[in-house]
N, C-alpha and C positions, 0 to 999 in steps of 0.2 A: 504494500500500500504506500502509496505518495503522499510523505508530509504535504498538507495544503497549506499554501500564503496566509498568513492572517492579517485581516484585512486592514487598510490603513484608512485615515480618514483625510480626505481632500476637501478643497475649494472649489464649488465648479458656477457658472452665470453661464448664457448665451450672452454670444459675443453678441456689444453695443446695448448692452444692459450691466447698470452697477450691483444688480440684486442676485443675490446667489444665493447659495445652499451646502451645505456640508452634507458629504454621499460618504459614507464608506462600501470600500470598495480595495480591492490587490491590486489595480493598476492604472495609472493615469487615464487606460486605456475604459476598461471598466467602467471606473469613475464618470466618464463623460457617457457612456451608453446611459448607467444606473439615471443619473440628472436628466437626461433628454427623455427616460421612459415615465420618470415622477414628475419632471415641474417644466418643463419649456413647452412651449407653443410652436406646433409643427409649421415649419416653412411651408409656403405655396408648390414649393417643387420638393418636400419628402427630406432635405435636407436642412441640420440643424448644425450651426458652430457653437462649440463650448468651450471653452477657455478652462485649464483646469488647474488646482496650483495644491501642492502640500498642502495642508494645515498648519504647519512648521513654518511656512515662507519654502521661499526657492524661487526656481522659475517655473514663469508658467509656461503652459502647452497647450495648445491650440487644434483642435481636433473638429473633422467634418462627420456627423451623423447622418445615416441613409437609414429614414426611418424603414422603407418597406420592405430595406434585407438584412436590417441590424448589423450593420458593417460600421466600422469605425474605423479612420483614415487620419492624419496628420493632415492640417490647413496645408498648403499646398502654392 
């Protein structure tokens, strides 16, 4: 059996919004799905930008959400 990640907690907002959310989540990558499935408002074309950031600080990361095949991409 595979130890599993335990789970960290992040920053996440849709980009060009100051209002966020704290997702826990194992990966920036996670993080920004978890956010876009709980609290964003789906784009007109299926896609969502999330901005995502430790809790701790750091940098952040910038991720494209394809809501109708749950893929997650790097902003681009």
């Amino acid at each position: 059996m595979t130890p599993q990640t335990p789970p960290t907690r992040y920053r996440a907002h849709a980009s060009g919004s100051a209002h966020g959310h704290i997702v826990e989540a194992t990966s920036f990558e996670t993080a920004a799905l978890a956010f876009t499935e709980d609290h964003a408002a789906l784009a007109a074309d299926g896609e969502v930008r999330v901005i995502v950031q430790s809790e701790d600080g750091g940098p952040e990361h910038c991720f494209v959400v394809h809501m109708d095949e749950g893929d997650v991409e790097a902003c681009g």
